[in-house]
N, CA, C and O atoms as a MOPAC input file, in Angstrom:
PM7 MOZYME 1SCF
protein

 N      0.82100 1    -1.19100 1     0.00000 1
 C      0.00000 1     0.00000 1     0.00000 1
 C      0.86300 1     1.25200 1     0.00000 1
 O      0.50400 1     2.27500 1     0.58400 1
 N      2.43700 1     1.11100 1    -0.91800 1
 C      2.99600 1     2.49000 1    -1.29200 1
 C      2.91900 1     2.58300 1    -2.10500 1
 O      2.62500 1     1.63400 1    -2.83100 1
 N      3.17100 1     4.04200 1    -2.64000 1
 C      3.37600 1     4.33000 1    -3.41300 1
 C      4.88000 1     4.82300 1    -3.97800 1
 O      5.01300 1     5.31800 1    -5.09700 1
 N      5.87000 1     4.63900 1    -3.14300 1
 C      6.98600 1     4.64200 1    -3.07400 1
 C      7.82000 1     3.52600 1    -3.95500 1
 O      7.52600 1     2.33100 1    -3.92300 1
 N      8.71400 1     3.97100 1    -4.61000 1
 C      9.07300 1     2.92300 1    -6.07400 1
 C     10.08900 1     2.26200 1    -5.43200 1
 O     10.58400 1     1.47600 1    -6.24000 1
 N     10.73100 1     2.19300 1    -4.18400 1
 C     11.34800 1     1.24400 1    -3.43000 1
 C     10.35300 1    -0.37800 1    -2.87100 1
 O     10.63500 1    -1.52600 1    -2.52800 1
 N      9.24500 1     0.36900 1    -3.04400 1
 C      8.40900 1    -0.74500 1    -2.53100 1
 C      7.63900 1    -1.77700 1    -3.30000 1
 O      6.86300 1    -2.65600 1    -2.92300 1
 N      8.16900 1    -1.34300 1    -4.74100 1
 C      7.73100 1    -1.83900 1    -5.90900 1
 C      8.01000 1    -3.10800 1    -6.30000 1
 O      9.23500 1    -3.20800 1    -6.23300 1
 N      7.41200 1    -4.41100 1    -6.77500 1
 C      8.47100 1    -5.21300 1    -7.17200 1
 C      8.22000 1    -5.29600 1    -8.77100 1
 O      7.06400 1    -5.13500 1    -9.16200 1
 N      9.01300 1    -5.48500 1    -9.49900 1
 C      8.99700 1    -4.89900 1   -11.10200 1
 C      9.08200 1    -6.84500 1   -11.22600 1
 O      9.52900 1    -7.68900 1   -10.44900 1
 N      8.40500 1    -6.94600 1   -12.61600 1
 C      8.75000 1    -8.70200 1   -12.25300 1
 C      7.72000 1    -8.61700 1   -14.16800 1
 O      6.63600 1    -8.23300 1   -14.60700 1
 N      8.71100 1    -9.11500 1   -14.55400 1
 C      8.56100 1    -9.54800 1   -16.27300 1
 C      9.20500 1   -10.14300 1   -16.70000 1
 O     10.42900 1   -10.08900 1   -16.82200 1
 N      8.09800 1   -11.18400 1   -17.16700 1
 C      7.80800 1   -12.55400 1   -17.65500 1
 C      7.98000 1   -13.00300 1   -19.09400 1
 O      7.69200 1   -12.08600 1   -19.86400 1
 N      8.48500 1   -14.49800 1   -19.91400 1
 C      7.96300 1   -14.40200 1   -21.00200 1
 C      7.31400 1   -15.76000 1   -20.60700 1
 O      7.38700 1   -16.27500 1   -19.49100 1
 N      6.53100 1   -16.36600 1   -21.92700 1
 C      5.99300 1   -17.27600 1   -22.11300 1
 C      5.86300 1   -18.14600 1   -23.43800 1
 O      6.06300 1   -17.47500 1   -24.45100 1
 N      5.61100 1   -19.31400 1   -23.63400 1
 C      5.14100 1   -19.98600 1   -24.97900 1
 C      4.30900 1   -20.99400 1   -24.23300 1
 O      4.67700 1   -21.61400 1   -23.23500 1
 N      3.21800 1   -21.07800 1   -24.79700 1
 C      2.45900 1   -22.18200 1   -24.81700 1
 C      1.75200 1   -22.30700 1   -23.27500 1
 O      1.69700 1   -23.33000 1   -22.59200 1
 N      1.29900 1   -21.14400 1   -22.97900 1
 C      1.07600 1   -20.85700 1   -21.45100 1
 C      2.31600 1   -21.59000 1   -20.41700 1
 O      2.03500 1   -22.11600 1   -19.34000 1
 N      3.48000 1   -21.52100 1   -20.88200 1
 C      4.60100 1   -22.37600 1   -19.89100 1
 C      5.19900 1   -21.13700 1   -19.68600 1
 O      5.63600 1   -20.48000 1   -20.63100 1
 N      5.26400 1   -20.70700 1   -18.35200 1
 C      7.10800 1   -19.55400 1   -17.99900 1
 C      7.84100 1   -19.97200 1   -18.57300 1
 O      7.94700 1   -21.19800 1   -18.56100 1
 N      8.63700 1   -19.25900 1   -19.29200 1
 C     10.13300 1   -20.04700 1   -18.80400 1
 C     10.90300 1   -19.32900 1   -18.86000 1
 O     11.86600 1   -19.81500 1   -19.45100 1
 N     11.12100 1   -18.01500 1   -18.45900 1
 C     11.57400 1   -17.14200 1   -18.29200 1
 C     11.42100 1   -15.93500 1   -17.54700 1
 O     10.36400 1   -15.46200 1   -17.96600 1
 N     11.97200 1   -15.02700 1   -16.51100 1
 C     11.55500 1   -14.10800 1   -15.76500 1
 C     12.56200 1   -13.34500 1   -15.44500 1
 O     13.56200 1   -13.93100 1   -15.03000 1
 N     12.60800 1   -11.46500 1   -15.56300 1
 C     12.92700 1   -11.10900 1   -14.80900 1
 C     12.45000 1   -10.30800 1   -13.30400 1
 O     11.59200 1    -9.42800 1   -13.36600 1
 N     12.98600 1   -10.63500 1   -12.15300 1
 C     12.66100 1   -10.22700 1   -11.17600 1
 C     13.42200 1    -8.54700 1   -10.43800 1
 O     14.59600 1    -8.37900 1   -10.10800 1
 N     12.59200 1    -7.80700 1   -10.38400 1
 C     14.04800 1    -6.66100 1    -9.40700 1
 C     13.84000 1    -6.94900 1    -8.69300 1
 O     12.80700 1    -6.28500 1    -8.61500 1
 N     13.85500 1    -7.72500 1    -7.42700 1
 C     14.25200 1    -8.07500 1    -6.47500 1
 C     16.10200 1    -9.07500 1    -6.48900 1
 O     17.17000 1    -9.13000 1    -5.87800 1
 N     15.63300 1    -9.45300 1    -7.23200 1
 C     17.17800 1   -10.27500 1    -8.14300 1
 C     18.02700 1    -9.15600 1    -8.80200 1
 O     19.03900 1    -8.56800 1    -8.42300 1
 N     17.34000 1    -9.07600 1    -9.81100 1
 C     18.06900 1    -7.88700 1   -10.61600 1
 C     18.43300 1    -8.50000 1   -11.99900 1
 O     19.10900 1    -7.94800 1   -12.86700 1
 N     17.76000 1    -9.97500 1   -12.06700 1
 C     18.42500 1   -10.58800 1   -13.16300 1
 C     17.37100 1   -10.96000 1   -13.73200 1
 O     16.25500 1   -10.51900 1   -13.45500 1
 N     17.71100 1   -12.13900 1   -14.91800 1
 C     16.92200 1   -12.70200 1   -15.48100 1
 C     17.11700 1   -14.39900 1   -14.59500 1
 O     18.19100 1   -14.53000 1   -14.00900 1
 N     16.30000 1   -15.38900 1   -14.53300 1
 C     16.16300 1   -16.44300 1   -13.76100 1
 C     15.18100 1   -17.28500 1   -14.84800 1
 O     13.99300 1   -17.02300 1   -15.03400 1
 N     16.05900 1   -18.52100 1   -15.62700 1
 C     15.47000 1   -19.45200 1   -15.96600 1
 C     14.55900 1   -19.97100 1   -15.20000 1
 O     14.75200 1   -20.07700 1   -13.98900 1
 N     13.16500 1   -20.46800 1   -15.92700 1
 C     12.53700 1   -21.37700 1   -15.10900 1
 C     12.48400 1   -23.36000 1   -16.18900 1
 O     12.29400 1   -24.47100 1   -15.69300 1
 N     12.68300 1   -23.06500 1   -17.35300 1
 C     12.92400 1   -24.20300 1   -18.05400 1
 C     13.79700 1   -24.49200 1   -18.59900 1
 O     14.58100 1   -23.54600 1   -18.52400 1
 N     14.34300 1   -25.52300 1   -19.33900 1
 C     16.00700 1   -25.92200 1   -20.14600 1
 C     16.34800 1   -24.72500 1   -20.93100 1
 O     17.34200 1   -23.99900 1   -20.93900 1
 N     15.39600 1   -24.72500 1   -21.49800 1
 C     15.49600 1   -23.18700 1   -22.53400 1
 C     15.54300 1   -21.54000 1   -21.76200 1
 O     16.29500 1   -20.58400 1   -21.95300 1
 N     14.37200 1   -21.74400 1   -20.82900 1
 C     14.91200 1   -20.26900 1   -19.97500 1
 C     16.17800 1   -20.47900 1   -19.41300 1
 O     16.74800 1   -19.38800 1   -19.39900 1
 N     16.84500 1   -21.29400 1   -18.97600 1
 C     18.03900 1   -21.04500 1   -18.21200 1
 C     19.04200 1   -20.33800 1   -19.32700 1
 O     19.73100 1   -19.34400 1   -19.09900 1
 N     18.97400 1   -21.11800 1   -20.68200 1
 C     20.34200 1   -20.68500 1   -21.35900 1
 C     20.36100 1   -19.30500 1   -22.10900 1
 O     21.39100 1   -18.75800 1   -22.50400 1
 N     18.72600 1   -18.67600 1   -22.29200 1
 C     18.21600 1   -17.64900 1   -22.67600 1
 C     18.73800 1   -16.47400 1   -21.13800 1
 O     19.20400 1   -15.34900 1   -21.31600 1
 N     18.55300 1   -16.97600 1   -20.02000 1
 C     18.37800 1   -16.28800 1   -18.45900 1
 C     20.19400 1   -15.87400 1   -19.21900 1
 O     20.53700 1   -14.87900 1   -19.85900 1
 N     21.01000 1   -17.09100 1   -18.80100 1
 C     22.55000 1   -16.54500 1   -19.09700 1
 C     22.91500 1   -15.54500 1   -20.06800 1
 O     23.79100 1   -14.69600 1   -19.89800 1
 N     22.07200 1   -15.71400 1   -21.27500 1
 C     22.47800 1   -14.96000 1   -22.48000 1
 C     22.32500 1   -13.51800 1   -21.94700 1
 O     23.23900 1   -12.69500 1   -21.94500 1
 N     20.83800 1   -13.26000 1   -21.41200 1
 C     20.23200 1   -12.40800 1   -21.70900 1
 C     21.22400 1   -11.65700 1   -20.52900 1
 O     21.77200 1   -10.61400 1   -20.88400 1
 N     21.54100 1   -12.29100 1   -18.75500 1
 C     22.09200 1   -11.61800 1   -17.79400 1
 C     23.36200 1   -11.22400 1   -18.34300 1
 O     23.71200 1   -10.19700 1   -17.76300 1
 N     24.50800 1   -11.70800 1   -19.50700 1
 C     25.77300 1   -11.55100 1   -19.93800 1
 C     25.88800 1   -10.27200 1   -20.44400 1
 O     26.97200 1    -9.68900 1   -20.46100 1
 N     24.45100 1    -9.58900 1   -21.02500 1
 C     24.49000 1    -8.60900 1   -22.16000 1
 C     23.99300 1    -7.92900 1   -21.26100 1
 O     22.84600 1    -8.07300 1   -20.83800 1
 N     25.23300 1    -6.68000 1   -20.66800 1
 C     25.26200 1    -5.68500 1   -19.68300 1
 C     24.16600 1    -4.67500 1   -20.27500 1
 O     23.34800 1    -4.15100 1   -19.51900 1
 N     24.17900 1    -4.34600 1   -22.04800 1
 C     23.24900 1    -3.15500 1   -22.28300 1
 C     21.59500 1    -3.60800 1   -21.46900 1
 O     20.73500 1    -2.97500 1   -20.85600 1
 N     21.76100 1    -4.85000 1   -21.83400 1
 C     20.12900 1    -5.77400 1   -22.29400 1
 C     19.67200 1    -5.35400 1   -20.66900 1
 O     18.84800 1    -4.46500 1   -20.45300 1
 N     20.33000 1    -6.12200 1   -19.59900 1
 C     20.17300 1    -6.23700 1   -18.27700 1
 C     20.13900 1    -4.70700 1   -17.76500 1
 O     19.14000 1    -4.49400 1   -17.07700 1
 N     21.06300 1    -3.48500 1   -17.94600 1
 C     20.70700 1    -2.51500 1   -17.53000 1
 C     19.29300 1    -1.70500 1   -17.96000 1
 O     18.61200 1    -0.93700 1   -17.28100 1
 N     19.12100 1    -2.14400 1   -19.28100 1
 C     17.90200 1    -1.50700 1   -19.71600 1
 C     16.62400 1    -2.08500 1   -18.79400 1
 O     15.60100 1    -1.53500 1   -18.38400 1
 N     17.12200 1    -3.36600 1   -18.66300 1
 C     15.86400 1    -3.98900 1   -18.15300 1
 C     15.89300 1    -3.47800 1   -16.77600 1
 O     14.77400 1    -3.33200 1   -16.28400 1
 N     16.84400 1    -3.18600 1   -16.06900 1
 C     17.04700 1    -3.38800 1   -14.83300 1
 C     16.44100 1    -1.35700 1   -14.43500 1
 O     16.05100 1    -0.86600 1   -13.37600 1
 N     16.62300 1    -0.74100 1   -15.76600 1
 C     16.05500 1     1.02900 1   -15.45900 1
 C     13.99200 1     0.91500 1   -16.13300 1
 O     13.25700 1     1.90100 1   -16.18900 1
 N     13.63500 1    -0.30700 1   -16.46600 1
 C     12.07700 1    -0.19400 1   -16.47200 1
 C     11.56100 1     0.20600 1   -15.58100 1
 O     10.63300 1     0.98500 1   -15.80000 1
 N     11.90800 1    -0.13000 1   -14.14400 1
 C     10.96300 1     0.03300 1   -12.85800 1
 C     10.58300 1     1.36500 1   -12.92200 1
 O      9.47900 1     1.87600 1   -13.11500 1
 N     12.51700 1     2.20400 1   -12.57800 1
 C     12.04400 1     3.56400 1   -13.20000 1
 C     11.34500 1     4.46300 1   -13.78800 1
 O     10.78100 1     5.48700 1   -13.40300 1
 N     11.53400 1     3.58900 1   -15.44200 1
 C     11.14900 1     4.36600 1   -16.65200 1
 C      9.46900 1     4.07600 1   -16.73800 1
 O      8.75100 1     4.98400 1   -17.15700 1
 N      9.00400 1     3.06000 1   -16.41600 1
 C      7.54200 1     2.72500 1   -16.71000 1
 C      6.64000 1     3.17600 1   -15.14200 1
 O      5.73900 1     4.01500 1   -15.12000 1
 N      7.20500 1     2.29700 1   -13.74800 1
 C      6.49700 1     2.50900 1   -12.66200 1
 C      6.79100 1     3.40300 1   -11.93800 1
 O      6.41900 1     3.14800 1   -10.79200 1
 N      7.26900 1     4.32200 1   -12.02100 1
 C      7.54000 1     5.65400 1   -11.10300 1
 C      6.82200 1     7.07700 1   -11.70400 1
 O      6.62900 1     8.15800 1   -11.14700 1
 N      6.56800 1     6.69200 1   -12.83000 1
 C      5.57200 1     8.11500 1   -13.38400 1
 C      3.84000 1     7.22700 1   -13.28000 1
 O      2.82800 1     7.92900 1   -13.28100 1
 N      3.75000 1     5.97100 1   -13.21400 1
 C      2.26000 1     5.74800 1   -13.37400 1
 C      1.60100 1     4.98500 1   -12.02400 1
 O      0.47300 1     4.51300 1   -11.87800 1
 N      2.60200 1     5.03900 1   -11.20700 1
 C      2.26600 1     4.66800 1   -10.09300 1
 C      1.07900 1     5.49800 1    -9.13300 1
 O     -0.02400 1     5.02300 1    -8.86200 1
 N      1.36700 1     6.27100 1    -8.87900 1
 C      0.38700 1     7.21900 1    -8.34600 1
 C     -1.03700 1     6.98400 1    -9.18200 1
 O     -1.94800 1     6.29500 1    -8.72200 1
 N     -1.10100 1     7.66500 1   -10.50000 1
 C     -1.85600 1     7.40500 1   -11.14700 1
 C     -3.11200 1     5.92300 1   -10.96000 1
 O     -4.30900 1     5.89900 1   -11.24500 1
 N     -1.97800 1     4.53500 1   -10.22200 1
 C     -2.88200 1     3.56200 1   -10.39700 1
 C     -3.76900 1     3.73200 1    -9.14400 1
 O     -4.99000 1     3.75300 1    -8.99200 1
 N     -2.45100 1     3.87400 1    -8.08300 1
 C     -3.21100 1     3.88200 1    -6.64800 1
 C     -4.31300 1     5.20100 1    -6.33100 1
 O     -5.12600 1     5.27300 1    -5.40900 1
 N     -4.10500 1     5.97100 1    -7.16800 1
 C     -5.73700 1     6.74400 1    -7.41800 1
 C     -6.72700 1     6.15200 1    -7.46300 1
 O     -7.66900 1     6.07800 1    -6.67400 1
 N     -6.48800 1     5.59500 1    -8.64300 1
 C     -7.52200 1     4.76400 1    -9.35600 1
 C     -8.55700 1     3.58100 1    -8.72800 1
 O     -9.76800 1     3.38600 1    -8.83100 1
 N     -7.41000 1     2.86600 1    -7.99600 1
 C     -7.37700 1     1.84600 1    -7.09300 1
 C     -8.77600 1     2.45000 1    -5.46900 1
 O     -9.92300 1     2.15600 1    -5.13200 1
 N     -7.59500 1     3.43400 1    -4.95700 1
 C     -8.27000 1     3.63200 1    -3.96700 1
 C     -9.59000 1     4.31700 1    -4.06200 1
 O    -10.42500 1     4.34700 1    -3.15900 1
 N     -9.72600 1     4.97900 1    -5.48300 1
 C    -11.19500 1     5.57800 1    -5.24900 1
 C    -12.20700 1     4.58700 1    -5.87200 1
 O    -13.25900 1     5.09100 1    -6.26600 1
 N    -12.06600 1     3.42600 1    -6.00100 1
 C    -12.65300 1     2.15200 1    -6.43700 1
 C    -13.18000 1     1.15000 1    -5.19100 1
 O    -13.87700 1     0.14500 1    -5.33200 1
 N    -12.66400 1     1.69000 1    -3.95600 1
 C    -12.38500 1     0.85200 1    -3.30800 1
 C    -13.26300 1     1.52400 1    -1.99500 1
 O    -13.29600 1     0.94100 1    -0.91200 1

């Protein structure tokens, strides 16, 4: 119940065939295989410093300007 982007957890997923097999978490900071194929995709993707920093400035770039915005939304729903 913050709205504070420390309190956020940023967490994106891929998928095929309704199966995970792939995730990144900021709480980690990485990418984390969940199948044979996410693991070696997880390595690729954590090796490539641009890939991982970009991913790792979303929380930022996407949930810190629309955050407020939701918990508006949220709480006057509620």
């Amino acid at each position: 119940n913050s709205t504070e982007l420390k309190d956020i957890e940023y967490v994106y997923s891929h998928y095929y065939n309704k199966v995970e097999y792939i995730r990144f978490s900021g709480s980690v900071g990485e990418y984390v295989g969940l199948t044979a194929y996410g693991i070696k995709q997880a390595e690729r993707w954590n090796n490539d410093i641009v890939h991982l920093n970009s991913t790792r400035a979303e929380k930022e770039r996407y949930c810190q300007p629309n955050i407020k915005i939701w918990y508006s939304n949220i709480l006057t729903k509620s």
